[in-house]
C-alpha positions in Angstrom: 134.7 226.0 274.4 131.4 224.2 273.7 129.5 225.7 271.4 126.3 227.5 272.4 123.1 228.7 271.5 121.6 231.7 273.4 118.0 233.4 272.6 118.1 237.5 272.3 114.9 237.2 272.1 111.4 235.4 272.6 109.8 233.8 276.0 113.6 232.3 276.7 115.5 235.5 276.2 118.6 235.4 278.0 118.8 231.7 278.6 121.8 229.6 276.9 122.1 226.3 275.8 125.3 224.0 275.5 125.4 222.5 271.9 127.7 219.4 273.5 124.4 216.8 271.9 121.8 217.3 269.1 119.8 219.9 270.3 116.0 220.3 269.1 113.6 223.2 269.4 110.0 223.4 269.0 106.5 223.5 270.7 106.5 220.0 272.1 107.6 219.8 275.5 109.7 217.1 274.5 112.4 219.7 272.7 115.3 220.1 274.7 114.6 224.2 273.7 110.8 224.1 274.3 109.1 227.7 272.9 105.9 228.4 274.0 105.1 229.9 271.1 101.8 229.0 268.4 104.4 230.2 265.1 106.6 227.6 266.1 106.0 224.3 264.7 106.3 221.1 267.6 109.3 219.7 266.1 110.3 222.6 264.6 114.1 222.3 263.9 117.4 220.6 264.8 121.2 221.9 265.5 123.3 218.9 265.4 127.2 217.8 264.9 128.0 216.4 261.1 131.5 215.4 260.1 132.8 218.4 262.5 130.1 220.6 261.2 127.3 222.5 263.6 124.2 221.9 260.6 120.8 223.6 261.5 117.7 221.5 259.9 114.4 222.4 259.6 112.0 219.7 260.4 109.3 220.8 257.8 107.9 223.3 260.2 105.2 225.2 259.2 106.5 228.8 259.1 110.3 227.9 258.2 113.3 228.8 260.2 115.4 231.8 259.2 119.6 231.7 259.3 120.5 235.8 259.2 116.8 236.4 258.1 117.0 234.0 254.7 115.5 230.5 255.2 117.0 227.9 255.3 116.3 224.1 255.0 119.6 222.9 256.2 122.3 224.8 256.6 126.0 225.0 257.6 126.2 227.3 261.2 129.0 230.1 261.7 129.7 232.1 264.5 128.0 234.9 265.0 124.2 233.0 262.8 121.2 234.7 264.1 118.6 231.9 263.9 115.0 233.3 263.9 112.1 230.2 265.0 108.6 231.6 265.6 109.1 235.1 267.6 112.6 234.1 269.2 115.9 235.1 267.7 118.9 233.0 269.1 122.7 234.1 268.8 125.2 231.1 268.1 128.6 231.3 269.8 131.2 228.8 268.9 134.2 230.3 270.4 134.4 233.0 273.2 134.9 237.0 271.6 138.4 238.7 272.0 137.6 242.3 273.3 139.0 244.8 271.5 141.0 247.2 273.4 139.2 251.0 273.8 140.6 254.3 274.6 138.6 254.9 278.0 137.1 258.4 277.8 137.1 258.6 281.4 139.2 256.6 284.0 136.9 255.4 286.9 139.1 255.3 290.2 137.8 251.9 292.5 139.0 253.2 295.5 136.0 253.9 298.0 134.8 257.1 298.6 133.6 258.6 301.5 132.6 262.3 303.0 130.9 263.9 305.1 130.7 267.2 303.7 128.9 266.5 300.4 125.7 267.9 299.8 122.9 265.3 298.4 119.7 266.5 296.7 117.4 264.7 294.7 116.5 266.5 291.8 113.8 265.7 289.3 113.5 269.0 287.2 115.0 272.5 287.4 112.9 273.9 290.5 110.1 276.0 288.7 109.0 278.5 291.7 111.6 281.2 290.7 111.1 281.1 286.8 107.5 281.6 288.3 108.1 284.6 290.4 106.3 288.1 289.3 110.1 289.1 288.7 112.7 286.5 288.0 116.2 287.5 288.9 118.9 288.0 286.3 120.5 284.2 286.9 117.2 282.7 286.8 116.2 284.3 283.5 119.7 283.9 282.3 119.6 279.8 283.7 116.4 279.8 281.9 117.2 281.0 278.8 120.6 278.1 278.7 118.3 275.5 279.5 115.9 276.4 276.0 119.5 276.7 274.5 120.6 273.4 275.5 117.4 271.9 275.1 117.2 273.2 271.4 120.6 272.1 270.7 120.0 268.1 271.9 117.2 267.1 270.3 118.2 268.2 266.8 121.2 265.7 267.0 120.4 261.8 266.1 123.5 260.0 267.1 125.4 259.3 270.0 128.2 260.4 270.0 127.7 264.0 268.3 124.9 264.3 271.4 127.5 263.3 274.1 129.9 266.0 273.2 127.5 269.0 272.3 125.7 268.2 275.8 129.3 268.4 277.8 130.3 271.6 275.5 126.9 273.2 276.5 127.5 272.1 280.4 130.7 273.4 280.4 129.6 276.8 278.8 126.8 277.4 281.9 128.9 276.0 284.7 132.0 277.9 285.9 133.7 273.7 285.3 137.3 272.7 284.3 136.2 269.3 282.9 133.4 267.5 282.3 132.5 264.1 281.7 129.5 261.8 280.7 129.1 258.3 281.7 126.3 255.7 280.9 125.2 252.0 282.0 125.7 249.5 279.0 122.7 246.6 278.8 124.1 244.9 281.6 124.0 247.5 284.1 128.0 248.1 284.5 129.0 251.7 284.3 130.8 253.0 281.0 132.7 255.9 280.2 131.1 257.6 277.1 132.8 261.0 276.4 134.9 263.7 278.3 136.0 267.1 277.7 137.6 270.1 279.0 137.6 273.8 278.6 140.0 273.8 275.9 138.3 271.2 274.2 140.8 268.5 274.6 139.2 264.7 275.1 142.0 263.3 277.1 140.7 260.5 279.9 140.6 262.0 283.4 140.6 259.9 286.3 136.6 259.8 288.6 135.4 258.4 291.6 133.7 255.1 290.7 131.8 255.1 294.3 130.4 258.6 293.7 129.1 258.0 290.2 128.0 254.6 291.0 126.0 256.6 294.2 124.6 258.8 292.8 123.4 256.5 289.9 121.9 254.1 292.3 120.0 256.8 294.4 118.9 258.7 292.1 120.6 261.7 293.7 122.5 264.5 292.4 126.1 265.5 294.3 127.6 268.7 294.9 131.0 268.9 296.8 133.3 272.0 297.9 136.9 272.3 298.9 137.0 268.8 298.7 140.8 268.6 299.9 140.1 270.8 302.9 137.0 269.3 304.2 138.3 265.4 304.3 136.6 262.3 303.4 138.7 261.9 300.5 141.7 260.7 301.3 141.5 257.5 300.2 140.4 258.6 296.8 143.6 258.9 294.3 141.0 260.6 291.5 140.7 263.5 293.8 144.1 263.3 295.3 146.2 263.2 292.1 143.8 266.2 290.6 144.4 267.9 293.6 140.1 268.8 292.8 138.6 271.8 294.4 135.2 271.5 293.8 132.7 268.6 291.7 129.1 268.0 290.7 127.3 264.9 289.6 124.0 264.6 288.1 122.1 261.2 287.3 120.7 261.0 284.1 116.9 259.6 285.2 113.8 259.4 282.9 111.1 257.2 282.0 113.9 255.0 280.6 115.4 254.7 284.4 118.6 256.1 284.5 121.2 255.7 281.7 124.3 257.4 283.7 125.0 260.2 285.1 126.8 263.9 283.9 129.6 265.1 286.2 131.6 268.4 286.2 134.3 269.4 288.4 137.4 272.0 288.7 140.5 272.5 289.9 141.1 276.0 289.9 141.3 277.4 293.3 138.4 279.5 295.0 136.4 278.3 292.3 132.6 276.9 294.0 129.6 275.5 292.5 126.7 276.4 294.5 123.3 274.7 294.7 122.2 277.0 291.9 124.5 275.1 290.1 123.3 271.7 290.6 119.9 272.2 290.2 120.5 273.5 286.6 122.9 270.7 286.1 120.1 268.2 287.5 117.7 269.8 285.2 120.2 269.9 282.3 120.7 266.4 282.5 116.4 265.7 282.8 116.8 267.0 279.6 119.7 265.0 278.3 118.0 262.0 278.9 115.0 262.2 277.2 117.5 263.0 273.8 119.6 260.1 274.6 116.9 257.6 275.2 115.6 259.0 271.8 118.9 258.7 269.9 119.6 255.1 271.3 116.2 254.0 270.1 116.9 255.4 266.9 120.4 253.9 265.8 118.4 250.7 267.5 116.3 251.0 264.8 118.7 251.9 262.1 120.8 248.5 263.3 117.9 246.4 263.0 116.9 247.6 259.6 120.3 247.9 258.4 120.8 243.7 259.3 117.5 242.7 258.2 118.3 244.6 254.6 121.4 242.9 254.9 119.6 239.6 255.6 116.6 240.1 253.4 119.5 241.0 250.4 121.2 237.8 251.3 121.7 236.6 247.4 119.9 234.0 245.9 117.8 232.2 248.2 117.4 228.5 247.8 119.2 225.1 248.6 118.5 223.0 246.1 121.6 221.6 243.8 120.9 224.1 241.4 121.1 227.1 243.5 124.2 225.7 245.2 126.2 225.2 242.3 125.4 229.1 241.2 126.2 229.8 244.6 129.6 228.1 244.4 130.4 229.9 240.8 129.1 233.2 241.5 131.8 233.3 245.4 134.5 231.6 243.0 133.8 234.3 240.4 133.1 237.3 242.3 136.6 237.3 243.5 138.5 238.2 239.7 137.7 241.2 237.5 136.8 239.3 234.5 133.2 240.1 232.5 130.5 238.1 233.0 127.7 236.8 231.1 124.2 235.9 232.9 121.8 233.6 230.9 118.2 232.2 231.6 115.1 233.4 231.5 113.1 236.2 232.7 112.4 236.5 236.0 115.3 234.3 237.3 117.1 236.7 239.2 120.2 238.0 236.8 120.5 241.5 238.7 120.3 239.7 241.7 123.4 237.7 240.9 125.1 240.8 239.6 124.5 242.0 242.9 126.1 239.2 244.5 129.2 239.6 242.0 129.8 243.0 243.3 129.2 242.5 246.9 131.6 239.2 247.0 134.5 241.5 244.7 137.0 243.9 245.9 134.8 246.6 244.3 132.2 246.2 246.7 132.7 250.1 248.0 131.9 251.5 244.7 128.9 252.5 242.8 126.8 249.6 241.0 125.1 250.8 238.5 122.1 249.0 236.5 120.9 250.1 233.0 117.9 248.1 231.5 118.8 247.8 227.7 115.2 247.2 226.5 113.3 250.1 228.2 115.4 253.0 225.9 115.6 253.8 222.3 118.9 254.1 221.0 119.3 257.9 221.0 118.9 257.7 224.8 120.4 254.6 225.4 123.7 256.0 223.8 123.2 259.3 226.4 122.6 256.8 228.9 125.6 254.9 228.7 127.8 257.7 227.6 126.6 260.6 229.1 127.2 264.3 226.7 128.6 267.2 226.2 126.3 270.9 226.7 125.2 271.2 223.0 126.0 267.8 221.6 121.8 267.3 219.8 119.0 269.5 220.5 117.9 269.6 223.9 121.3 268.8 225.5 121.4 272.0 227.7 124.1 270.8 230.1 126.9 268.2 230.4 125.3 264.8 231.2 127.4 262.0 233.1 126.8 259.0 231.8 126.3 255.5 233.5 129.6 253.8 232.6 131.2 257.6 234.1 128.9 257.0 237.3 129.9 253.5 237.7 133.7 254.3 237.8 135.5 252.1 240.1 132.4 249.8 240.7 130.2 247.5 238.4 128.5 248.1 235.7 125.1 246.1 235.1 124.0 245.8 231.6 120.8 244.0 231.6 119.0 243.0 228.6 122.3 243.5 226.4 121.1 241.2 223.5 118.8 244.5 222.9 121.7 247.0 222.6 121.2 248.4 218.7 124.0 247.5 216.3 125.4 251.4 215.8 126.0 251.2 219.8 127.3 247.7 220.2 130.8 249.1 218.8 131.2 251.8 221.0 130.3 248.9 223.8 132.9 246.7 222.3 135.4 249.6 222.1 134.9 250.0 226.3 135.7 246.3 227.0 139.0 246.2 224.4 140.5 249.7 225.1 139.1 250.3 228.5 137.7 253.9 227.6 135.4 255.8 225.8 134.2 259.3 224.6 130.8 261.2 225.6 128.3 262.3 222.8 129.5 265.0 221.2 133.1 264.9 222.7 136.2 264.3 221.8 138.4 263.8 224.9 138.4 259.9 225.9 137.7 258.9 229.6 138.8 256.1 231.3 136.5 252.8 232.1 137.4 251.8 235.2 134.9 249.2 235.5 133.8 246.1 235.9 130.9 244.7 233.1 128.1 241.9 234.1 125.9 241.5 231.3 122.4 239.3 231.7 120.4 238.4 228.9 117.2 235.9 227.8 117.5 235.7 224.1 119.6 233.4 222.1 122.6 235.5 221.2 124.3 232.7 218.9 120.5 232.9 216.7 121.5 236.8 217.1 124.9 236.1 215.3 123.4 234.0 212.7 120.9 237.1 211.8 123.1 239.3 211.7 121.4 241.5 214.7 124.9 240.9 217.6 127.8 241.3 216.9 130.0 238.1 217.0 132.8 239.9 218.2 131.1 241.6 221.0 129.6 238.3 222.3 132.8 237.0 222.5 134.2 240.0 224.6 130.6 239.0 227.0 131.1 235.5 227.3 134.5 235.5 229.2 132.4 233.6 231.9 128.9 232.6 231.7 126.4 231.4 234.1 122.7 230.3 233.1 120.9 230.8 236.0 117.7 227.9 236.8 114.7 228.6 236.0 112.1 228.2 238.9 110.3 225.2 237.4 113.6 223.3 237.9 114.1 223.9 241.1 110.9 223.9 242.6 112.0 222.6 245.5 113.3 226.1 246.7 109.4 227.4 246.2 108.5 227.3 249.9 112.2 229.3 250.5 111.2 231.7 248.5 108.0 232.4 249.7 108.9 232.4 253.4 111.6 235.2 251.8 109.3 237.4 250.0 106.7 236.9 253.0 108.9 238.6 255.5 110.4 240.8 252.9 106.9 242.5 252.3 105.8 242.0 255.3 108.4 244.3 256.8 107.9 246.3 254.4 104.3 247.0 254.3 104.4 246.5 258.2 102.4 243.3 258.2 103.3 240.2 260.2 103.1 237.3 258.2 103.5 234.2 260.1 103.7 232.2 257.2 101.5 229.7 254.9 98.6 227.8 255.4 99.5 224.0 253.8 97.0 224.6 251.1 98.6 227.7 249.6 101.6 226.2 250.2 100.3 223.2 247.9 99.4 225.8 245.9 102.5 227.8 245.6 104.4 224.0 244.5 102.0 222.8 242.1 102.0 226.0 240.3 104.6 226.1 237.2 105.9 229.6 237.9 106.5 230.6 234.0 107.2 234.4 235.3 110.1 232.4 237.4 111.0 234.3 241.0 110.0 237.7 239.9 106.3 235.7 239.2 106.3 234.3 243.1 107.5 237.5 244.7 104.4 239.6 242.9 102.3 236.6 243.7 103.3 236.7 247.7 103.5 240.4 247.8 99.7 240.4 246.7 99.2 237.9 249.4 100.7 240.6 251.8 98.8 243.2 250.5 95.7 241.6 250.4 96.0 239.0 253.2 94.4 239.9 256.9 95.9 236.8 258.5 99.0 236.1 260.1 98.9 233.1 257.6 98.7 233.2 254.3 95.9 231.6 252.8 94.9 230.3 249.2 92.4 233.1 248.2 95.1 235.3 248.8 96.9 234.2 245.9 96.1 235.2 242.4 93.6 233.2 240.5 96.8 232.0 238.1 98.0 229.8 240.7 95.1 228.3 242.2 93.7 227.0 238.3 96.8 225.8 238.5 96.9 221.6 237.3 96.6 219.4 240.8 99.8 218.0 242.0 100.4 214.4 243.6 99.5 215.0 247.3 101.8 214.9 249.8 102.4 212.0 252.6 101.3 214.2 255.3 97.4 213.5 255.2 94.4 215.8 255.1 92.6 217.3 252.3 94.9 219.6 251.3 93.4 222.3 248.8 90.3 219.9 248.5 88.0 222.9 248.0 89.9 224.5 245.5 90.9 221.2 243.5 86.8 220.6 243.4 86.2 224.0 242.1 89.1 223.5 239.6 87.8 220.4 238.7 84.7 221.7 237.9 86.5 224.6 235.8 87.9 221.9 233.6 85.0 219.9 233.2 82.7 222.9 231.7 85.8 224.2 229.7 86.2 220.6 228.1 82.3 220.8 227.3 82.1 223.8 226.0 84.9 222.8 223.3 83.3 219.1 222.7 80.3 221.2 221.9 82.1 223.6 219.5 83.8 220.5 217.9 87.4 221.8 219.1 87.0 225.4 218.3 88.4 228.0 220.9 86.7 230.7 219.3 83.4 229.2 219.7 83.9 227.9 223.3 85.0 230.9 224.7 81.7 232.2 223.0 79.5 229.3 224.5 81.1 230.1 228.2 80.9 234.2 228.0 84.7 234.8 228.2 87.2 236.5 226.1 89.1 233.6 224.1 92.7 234.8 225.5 91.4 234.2 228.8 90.1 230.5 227.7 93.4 229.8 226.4 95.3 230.8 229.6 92.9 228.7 231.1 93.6 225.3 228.9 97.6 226.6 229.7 97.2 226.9 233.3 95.0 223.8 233.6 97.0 221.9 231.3 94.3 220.6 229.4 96.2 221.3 225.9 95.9 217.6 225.1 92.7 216.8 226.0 90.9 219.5 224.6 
């Protein structure tokens, strides 16, 4: 099949597009998708055919486009992408899906049903004028009273399922029914079988008239039949026939949703009758039911659509430049084997997050990971940590404590900081990785290490060696494979990535929308040398979040760090980008070069001449990179 690209969402929801020709989207009426939409840029991006590959490319639009929620410059498509631009969300389909075969709950018969006999009444509530009478009668107080019950008993559940079979247990324990069964209309419209059940609490399927659910969904009209084989108008129907049915009852499930199915009961017991009684507490009964499963399909809704945009926003290391890819490449390559790995580069580059990535790409992605940060503890608790111990084992160990290599059994274990680890607890480290096992404080019975060890680390462990503070033979048991991941200032290409990422991420979050940047804070954000690396710009945007009121984010949002930042070369595009903060830079530079030509080059004295502390001066001369000239 052609490939295609159709929008879930946005002012073309519902519409597809044939990917048979390079296919652009944007604002410009010109776009062969045109979005009407002010967050999306007028060439905004481009899905097009390369050497047999379906690419996406982003046309330097000003709020980015998003593959699975990360975004992306260019980008390789799959099956299956989600491909966010402005407020649409498209779905890419590049073959047709197999449907997976489902047990049926409930069989719906398509033969047409017809009688005269049935009794129609449309029902929106339980009729109130006999729970209002001076002296109810013992069914209406006892109806009454399984209503509250059944009531009580729905809305405590939150998922489907679970609600589908307590409401038929409940219906089934009111009304003198053999079966029952509860069907529901998918997105489309079409009528699905959701969950059936019996007296005996079997779930076998059980064959129902498709015509008189389909009836009474459609007119809003609850059904009640009698001696059904006796009366005719059934003869046709194979349901009833093969059943051999006496009596049935059919509720539509109607709300301020509309009507999401409908809740039928029927029996084959002879002289067995449901009276009108009988389907007005059903009708009521299932007034009820839908207002619980309106409530539990908006939550799991919810719960889907957080659970992909964690799985979108956790989407590895974001970036495209060569850097990042090669990572990229080593980290799926090595993610695959069980050997120890040994993460390098600075802080703030994101070392957990490639850990991270190790364990989700490994087979021991269903265990625990576990993290320990090796510089925050001393080395009494960082031994505990690790090790966990025994009830007894120093003063204040009143119970058994599991340790973090216990808790991590099966999974990864996370070491970060490891060039910190103190010398005494290095060998007990270096014992786990030879003989696979290890000993809590205080006891004597070893314990198995089934784990996996990533260790990340921003000293020099070979100047380590040489002092005498790591243990040469431990490093070698680390650096079976190492990576050094980039620091941000090499690829700062990836910057405006990044920042689109955090932007959404916090924006979720702290339920802001952030449309994206205004070009002068995205000048900003690339002339800026990040030395705090990733974790630097996610603080930095996060403040932005925080702080912005804008659906863009703007250059006084950002801390002060970045805009003294040094000017950059400006870009081809035109415009005076950041012209009112490069003049008040400028004029930062030009009093701070005074001030130290007038205290013949002394720090001290010019952070004395210009009222500031001289820590902040010499951030300044850093961040201005006036090192030279002053």
């Amino acid at each position: 099949m052609i490939p295609r690209l159709t929008a879930a969402s946005g002012p073309l929801a519902g519409q597809t597009f044939p990917l048979d020709r390079p296919l652009t989207l944007g604002r410009d009426h010109g776009n062969a998708v045109h979005l009407r939409d002010l967050a999306v840029s007028r060439q905004h991006c481009v899905l097009e055919t390369k050497d047999g590959r379906l690419v996406l490319r982003d046309l330097d639009s000003r709020h980015g486009t998003f593959v699975n929620g990360v975004p992306v410059r260019e980008r390789e498509l799959e099956h299956g992408d989600l491909i966010t631009v402005g407020g649409s969300l498209f779905l890419l389909q590049t073959h047709d899906e197999e449907p997976e075969p489902a047990r049926e709950p409930v069989l719906l018969d398509e033969r047409v049903w017809t009688s005269e006999t049935t009794i129609h009444r449309t029902m929106d509530a339980y009729d109130p004028e006999a729970a209002l009478a001076p002296t109810p009668d013992t069914r209406t107080a006892r109806d009454l009273q399984a209503l509250l019950r059944i009531a009580r008993a729905l809305h405590e559940i939150r998922a489907t399922a679970p609600l589908a079979r307590r409401l038929l247990e409940l219906a089934l324990e009111t009304v003198p029914a053999e079966r029952a069964a509860l069907l529901l209309l998918d997105p489309t419209g079409a009528l699905v079988s959701s969950a059936a059940l019996d007296r005996e609490g079997h779930t076998e399927p059980f064959p129902i008239s498709r015509t008189l659910i389909e009836r009474v969904v459609a007119e809003r009209s609850a059904v009640l039949a009698n001696d059904v084989l006796q009366t005719g108008g059934w003869d046709g129907v194979e349901s009833v026939q093969t059943a051999r049915l006496q009596s049935l009852l059919a509720a539509p499930l109607t709300g301020r949703e509309g009507t999401l199915g409908a809740l039928y009961l029927d029996t084959r017991e002879p002289g067995v009758h449901f009276d009108e009684r009988h389907l007005e507490l059903m009708t009521a009964v299932a007034g009820i039911a839908v207002v619980a499963l309106a409530n539990v399909r908006r939550l799991e809704e919810l719960e889907e659509e957080n659970q992909r945009i964690e799985e979108a926003l956790d989407a590895g290391m974001v970036g495209e430049s060569s850097a990042v890819r090669e990572i990229q490449r080593l980290l799926a390559r090595v993610a695959a084997t069980d050997s120890t790995v040994l993460l390098r580069g600075e802080s703030g580059t994101g070392k957990e997050v490639a850990a991270r990535a190790l364990h989700r790409g490994s087979p021991r992605a269903g265990k625990p990971f576990v993290a320990v940060n090796c510089a925050t503890l001393s080395e009494t608790l960082l031994q505990s940590e690790l090790f966990g111990h025994e009830r007894g084992a120093f003063t204040g160990a009143v119970e058994r404590k599991i340790g973090r290599i216990e808790a991590a059994q099966g999974g990864t274990l996370f070491l970060d900081e490891v060039g910190e680890i103190p010398a005494a607890l290095q060998a007990r480290l270096l014992r786990v990785l030879q003989e696979r096992e290890f000993e809590r404080v205080g006891g004597t019975r070893p314990i198995k290490a089934d784990v996996r060890l990533i260790a990340a680390t921003n000293r020099d462990l070979e100047k380590g060696i040489r002092e005498g503070t790591f243990r040469e033979d431990l490093f070698y048991r680390l650096n079976v494979i190492t990576l050094t991941l980039p620091a941000l200032r090499e690829r700062r290409e990836d910057v405006p990535l990044l920042a689109s990422h955090f932007a959404t991420l916090f924006g979720r979050k702290l339920g802001r929308r952030v449309a994206g940047f205004t070009p002068e804070a995205r000048a900003c954000l690339l002339r800026y040398g990040w030395p705090g690396n990733v974790r630097e710009l996610a603080n930095a945007i996060e403040r932005a979040v925080v702080l912005g009121e804008g659906e863009l984010i703007h250059p006084e949002d950002l801390p002060e760090t970045v805009l003294e930042s040094a000017p950059a070369e400006r870009g081809g595009d035109g415009g005076p980008v950041g012209k009112y903060h490069d003049s008040v830079n400028a004029f930062k530079q030009r009093l701070i070069l005074d001030a130290i030509d007038q205290a013949g080059g002394s720090i001290t004295k010019a952070a004395e001449l210009l009222d500031l502390n001289p820590t902040y001066l010499h951030r300044l001369i850093r961040n201005f990179d006036l090192k030279e000239r002053a």
